[in-house]
C-alpha positions in Angstrom: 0.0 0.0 0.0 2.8 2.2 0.4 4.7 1.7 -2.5 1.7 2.1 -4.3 1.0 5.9 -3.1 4.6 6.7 -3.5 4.8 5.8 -7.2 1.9 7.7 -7.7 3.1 11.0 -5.7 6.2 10.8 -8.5 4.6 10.4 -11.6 4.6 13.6 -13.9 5.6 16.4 -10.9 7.1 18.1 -13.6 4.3 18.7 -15.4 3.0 22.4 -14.6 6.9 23.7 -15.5 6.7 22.7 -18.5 4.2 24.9 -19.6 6.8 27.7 -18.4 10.3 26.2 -19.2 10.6 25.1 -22.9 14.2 24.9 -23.3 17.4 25.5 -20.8 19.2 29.1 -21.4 22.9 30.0 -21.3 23.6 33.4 -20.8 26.8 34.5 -22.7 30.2 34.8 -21.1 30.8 38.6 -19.8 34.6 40.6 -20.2 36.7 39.8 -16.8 37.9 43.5 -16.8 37.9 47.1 -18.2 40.0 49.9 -18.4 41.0 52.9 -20.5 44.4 54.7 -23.0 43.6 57.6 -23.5 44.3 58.7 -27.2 43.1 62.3 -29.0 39.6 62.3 -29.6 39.6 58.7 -29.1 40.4 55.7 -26.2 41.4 52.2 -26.3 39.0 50.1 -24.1 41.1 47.2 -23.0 38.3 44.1 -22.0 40.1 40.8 -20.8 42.6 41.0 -17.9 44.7 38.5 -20.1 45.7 41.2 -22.6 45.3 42.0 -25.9 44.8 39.0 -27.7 43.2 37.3 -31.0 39.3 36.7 -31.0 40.2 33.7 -32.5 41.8 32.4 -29.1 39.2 34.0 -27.2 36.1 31.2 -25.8 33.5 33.0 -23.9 31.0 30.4 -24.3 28.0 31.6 -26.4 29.3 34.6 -26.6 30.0 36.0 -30.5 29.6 40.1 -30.4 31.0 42.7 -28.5 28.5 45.6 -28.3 30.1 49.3 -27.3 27.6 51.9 -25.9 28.7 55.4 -25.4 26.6 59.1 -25.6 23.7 57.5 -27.4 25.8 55.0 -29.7 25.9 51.5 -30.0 28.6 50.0 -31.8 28.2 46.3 -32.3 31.5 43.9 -33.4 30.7 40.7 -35.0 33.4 38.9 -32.6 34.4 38.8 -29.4 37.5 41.1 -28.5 39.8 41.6 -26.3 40.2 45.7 -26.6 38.0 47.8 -28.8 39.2 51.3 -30.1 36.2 53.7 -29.4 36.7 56.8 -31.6 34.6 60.1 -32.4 35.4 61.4 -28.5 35.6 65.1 -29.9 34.0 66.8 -26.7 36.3 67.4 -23.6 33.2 66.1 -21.3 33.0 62.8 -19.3 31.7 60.0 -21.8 30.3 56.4 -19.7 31.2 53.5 -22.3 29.6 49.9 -21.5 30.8 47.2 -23.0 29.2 43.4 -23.2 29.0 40.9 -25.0 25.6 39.3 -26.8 25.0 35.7 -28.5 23.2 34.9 -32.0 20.0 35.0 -30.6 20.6 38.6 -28.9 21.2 37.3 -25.3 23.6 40.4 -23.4 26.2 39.4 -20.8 26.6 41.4 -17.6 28.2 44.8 -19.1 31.9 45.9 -17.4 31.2 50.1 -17.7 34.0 52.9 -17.1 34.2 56.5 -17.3 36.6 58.6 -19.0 37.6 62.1 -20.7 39.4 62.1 -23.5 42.2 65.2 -25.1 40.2 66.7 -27.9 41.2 69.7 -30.0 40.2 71.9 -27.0 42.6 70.4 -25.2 45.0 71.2 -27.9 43.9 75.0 -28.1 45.2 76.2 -25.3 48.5 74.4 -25.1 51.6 75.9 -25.9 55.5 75.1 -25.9 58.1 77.2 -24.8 58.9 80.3 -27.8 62.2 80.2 -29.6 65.2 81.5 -28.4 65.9 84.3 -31.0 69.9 84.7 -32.0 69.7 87.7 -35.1 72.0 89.2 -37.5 71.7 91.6 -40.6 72.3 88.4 -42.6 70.5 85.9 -40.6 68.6 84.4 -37.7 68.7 81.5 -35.7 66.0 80.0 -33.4 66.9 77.4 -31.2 65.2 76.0 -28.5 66.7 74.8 -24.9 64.1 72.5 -24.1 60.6 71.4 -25.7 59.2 68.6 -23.5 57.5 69.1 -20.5 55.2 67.9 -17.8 52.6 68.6 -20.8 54.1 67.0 -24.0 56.6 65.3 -25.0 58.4 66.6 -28.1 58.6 64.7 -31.0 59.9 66.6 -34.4 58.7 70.2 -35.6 58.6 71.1 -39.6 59.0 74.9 -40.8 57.5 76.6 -43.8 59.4 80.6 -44.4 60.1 82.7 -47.4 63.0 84.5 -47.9 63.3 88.3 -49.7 63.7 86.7 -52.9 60.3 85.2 -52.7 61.0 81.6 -52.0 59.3 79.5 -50.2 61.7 77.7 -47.7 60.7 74.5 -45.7 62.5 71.7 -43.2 62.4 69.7 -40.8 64.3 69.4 -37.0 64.6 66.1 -34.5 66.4 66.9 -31.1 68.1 69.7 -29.8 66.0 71.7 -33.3 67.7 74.9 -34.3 66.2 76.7 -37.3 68.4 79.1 -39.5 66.3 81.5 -41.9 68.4 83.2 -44.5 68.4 85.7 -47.2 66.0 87.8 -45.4 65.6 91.8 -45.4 67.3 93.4 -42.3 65.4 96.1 -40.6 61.9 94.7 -41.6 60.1 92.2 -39.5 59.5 88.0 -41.0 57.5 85.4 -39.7 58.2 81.3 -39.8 55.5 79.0 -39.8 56.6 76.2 -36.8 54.9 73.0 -37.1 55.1 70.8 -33.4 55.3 67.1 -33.7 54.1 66.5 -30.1 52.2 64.0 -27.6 50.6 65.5 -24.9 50.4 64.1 -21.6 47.7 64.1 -18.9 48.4 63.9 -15.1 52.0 63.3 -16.4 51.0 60.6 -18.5 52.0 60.6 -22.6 48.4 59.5 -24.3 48.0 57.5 -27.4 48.8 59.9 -30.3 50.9 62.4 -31.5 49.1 65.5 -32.7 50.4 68.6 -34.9 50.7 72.1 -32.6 51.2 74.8 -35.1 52.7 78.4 -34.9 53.2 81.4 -35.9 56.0 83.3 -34.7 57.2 86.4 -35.8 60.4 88.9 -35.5 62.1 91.4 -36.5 65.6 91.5 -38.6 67.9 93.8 -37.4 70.0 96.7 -39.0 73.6 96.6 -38.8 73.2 99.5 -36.2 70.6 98.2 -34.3 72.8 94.6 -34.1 75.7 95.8 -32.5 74.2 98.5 -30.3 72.0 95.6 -28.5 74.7 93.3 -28.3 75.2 92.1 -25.1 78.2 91.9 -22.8 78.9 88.6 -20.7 77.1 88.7 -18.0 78.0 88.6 -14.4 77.2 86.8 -11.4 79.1 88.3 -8.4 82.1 89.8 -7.8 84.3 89.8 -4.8 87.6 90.8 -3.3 90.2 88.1 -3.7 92.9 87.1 -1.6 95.4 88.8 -3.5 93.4 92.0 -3.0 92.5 92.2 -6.4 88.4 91.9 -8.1 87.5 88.8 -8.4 84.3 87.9 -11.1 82.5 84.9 -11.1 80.5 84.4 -14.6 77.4 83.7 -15.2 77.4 81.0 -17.9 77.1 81.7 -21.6 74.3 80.7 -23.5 74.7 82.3 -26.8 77.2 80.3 -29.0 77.7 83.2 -31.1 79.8 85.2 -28.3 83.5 83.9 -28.9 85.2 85.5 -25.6 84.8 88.7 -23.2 87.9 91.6 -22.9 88.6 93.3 -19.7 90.1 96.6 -19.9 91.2 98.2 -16.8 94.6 100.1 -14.7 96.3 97.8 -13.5 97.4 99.3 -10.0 100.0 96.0 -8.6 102.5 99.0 -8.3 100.9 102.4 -6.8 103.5 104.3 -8.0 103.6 102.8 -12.2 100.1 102.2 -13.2 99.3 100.7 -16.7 96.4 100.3 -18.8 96.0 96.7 -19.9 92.9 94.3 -21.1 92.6 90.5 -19.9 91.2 88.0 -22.4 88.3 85.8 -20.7 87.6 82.9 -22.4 83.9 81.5 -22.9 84.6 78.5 -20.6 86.0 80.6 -17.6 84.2 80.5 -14.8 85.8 82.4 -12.3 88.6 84.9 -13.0 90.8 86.8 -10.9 92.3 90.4 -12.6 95.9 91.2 -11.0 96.5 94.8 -10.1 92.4 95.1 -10.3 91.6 97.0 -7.4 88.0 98.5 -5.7 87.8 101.9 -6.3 89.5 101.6 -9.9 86.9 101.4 -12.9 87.0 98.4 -15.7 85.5 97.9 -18.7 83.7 94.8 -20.7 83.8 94.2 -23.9 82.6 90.9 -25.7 83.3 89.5 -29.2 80.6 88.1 -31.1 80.3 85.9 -34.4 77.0 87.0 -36.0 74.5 84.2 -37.5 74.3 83.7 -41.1 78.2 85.4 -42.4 81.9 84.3 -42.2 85.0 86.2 -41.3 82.8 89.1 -39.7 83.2 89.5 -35.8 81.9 92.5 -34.1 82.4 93.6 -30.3 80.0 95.0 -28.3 80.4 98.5 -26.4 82.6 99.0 -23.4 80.3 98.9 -20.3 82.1 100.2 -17.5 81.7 98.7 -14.0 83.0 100.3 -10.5 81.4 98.7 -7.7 81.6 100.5 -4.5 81.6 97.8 -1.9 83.3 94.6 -2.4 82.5 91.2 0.3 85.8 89.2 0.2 86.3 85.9 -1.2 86.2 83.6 1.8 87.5 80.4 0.1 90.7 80.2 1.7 89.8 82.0 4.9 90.0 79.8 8.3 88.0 80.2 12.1 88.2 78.7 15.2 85.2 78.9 17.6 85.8 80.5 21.2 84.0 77.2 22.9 83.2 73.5 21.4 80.2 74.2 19.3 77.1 72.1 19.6 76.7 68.9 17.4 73.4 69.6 15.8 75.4 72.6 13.6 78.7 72.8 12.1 81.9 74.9 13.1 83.3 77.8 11.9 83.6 76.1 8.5 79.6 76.3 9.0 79.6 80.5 8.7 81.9 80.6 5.6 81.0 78.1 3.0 78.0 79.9 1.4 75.6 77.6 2.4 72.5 79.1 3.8 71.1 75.8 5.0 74.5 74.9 7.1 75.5 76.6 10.5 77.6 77.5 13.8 75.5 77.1 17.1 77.1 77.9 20.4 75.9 77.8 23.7 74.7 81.1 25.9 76.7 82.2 28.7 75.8 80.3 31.7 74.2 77.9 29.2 74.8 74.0 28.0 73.3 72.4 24.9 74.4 69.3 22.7 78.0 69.4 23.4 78.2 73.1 24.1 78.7 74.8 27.5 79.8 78.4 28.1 80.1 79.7 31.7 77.8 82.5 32.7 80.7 85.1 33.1 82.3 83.7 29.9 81.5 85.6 26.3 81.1 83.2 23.3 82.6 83.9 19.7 85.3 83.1 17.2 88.1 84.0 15.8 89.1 84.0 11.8 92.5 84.0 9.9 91.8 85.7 6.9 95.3 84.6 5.5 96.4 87.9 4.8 96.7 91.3 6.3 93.4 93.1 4.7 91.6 96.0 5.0 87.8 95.7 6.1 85.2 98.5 6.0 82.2 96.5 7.3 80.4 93.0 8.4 77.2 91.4 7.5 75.4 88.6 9.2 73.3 85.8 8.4 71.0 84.4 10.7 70.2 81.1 10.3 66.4 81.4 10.8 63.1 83.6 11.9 63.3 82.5 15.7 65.1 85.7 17.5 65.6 83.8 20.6 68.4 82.4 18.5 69.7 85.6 17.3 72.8 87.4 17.5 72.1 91.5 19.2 75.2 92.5 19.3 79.0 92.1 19.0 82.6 93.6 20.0 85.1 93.2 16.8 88.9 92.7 17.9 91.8 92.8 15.0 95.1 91.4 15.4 98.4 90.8 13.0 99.6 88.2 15.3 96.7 86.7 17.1 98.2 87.4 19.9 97.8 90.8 20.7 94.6 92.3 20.2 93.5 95.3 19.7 89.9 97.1 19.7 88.1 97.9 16.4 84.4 98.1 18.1 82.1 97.6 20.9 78.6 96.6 21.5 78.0 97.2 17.9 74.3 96.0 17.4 73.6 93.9 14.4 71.2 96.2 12.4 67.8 94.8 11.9 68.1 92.0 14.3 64.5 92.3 15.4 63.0 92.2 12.2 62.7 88.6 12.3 61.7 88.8 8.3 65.1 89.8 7.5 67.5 86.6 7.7 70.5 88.8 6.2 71.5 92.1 8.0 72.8 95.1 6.1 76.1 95.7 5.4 77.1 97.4 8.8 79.7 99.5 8.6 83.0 100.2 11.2 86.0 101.8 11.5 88.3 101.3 9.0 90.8 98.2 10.2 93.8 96.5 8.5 94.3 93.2 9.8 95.0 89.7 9.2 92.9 87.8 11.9 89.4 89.3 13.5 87.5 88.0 16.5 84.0 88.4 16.9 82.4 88.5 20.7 78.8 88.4 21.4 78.2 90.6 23.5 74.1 90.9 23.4 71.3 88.3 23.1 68.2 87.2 24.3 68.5 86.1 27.8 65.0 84.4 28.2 64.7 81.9 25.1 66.6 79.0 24.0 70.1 78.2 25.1 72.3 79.1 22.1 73.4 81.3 19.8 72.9 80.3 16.2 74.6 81.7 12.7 74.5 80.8 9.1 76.9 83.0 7.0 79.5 86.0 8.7 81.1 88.4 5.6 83.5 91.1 5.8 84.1 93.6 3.5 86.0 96.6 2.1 84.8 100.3 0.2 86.2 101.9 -2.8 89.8 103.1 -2.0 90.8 101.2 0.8 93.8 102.3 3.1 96.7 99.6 2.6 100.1 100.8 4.1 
């Protein structure tokens, strides 16, 4: 009886689904991945985390299109593929692109979407690369440029269309390092060249896809002889200084235009008071420092350079004589030495610290009646240092330093010593405060002047400081220097 019921309770159960249920469906296979290159006016949708394969390797069940949706477009591919190329991107907006795949009977797979903005000719209106340096002659003129690339393209090539006086039309083409010459034009009138950037641009640092054409028009003007060697240029330079053989020392700026062949200094040479003689000093482009014997503050010299124009041979023309005079000169503290009054603290450097130009290095010594990292100076006890200046030398003034904002760390004041043996001593100044000190904007004091003193070693004491805040006494850079027509006996 119950095997009887039991058969019966099994027979057709499935009846009712059938009605529902025809056949079994198999959705299509969907891409494991999506992601984005960003080309102009276009991207390159990349599908399958194994790369960029054939469709012909590819098995995604079902699957046998790949359908592309973007801004009201549908794009259907009759295979399956592992990257698609989605073109016609020509608004700088945000564009949402699905992409899925579909069988032969139009079943979709789940769709992998991402979001992107592509470069578009917008994007290309309003960049720009770096103008031309401009090198011109009466004959010629030579654009070059010192670098192209940048954290918005990367430089490729650039082509140039120009025509000459004569009516021809005058093209070519640069790689690196370009440098366009343009002949045979008319001097005193103005000309244009037609520039024609090979670039690819780049976006949050990154190159895209394609290289794109950036074209320009850049115009100048052709000089007259006149006008070419009255704007020539003399080499310029960087600082100047009074050397350890009491003569002016110059330190060059570099040069930058290859058609300058050397600089001429013309000056009185003053080694011997009593015989002066005018004399010129040839300074080659690659000098970088130079030192002009018998030069001496207070005595004017002139600069002259020689320049090669563009465009000719066997023509060199110098520029005007610009005379220079300055009236204050810091000395060259290369070979100069210092010893501190007390052992400085570790977390600065010694004297070495106060004479090397380095702005970020310095000398910290502890306060009377004070002790930090390795420094201690007794309260009745004055803290300073002494330097060697190698040389008996006149000085006219001091200049300070400080290494930082905090005046707590300050120097107020100090009493100057001079010596010619370091041994005996004698008094140049007193409590001379250190002008400014309480502006605690200004890091580097005026040049503050004292009596004139011609000595070979100098010894600064600090004599003033703040007596409430922090524990030592901090310095970045110490200068002496001499005026025009200093008193050497």
């Amino acid at each position: 009886m119950v095997a009887s019921v039991l058969c019966f309770s099994c027979n057709d159960m499935f009846d009712k689904v059938k009605d529902f249920a025809t056949e079994e469906t198999v959705y299509p296979g969907q891409f494991d991945t999506i992601s984005c290159k960003i080309g102009y006016e276009r991207a390159e949708i990349d599908l399958l985390k194994v790369g960029r394969i054939p469709s012909s390797q590819i098995n995604m069940g079902k699957s046998s299109k790949t359908i592309i949706e973007y801004d009201g477009n549908v794009v259907v591919i009759d295979s399956v593929c592992s990257w698609v190329n989605v073109t016609g991107l020509t608004q700088s907006k945000l564009y949402r692109i699905k992409a899925y795949t579909a069988d032969e009977f139009g079943n979709k797979s789940v769709p992998q979407e991402i979001a992107l903005i592509p470069y578009t000719s917008s994007d290309l209106g309003i960049l720009s690369v770096a103008p031309p340096r401009v090198i011109a002659s009466p004959w010629a003129v030579a654009l070059t440029w010192p670098r192209l690339s940048s954290v918005l393209l990367d430089y490729c090539d650039l082509s140039f269309t120009y025509t000459d006086k004569d009516d021809n039309v005058i093209t070519g083409k640069c790689d690196e390092n370009p440098k366009v010459t343009m002949e045979n034009l008319n001097a005193g009138e103005a000309t244009s060249i037609e520039l024609n950037y090979r670039i690819v641009p780049r976006i949050n640092n990154e190159a895209i896809l394609d290289t794109v054409i950036l074209g320009n028009t850049f115009s100048l003007y052709m000089p007259t002889s006149d006008v070419y060697q009255r704007e020539l240029e003399n080499r310029a330079i960087r600082s100047m200084q009074y050397s350890s053989t009491q003569d002016v020392k110059i330190t060059w700026i570099p040069v930058d235009n290859y058609t300058l062949q050397y600089t001429t200094i013309k000056y009185t040479d003053t080694s011997d008071p009593g015989n002066p003689f005018e004399t010129t000093l040839r300074v080659e482009n690659t000098d970088e420092v130079t030192v002009v014997p018998g030069l001496k503050i207070g005595t004017p010299f002139y600069l002259s350079s020689n320049y090669k124009p563009e465009g000719v041979e066997d023509i060199y023309i110098d520029s005007d004589f610009k005379e220079f005079n300055p009236d204050i000169l810091d000395y060259d503290r290369t070979d100069w030495t210092g010893t501190a009054s007390h052992a400085y603290a570790t977390d600065g450097g010694g004297p070495v610290a106060i004479l090397d130009g380095n702005l970020g290095s310095f000398m910290s010594i502890a306060k009377p009646g004070k002790t930090v990292n390795g420094s201690s100076v007794l309260i009745d006890e004055l803290a300073g240092f002494t330097l060697d200046l190698q040389q008996q030398s006149c000085v006219d003034y001091f200049r300070i330093y400080h290494r930082n904002n905090a005046l707590g760390l300050r120097i107020w004041a100090v009493t100057i010593y001079g010596s010619h043996d370091k041994t005996n001593w004698e008094n140049i100044v007193t409590n001379m405060t250190v002008t400014d000190y309480t502006i605690t904007s200004n890091l580097e004091s005026p040049n503050i002047q004292i009596p004139r003193s011609y000595f070979r070693y100098f010894k600064i004491e600090y004599t003033k400081w703040d007596t409430v805040n922090n524990s030592a006494i901090q310095l970045a850079e110490f200068y002496l220097g001499v005026r025009k027509n200093p008193i050497i006996p």
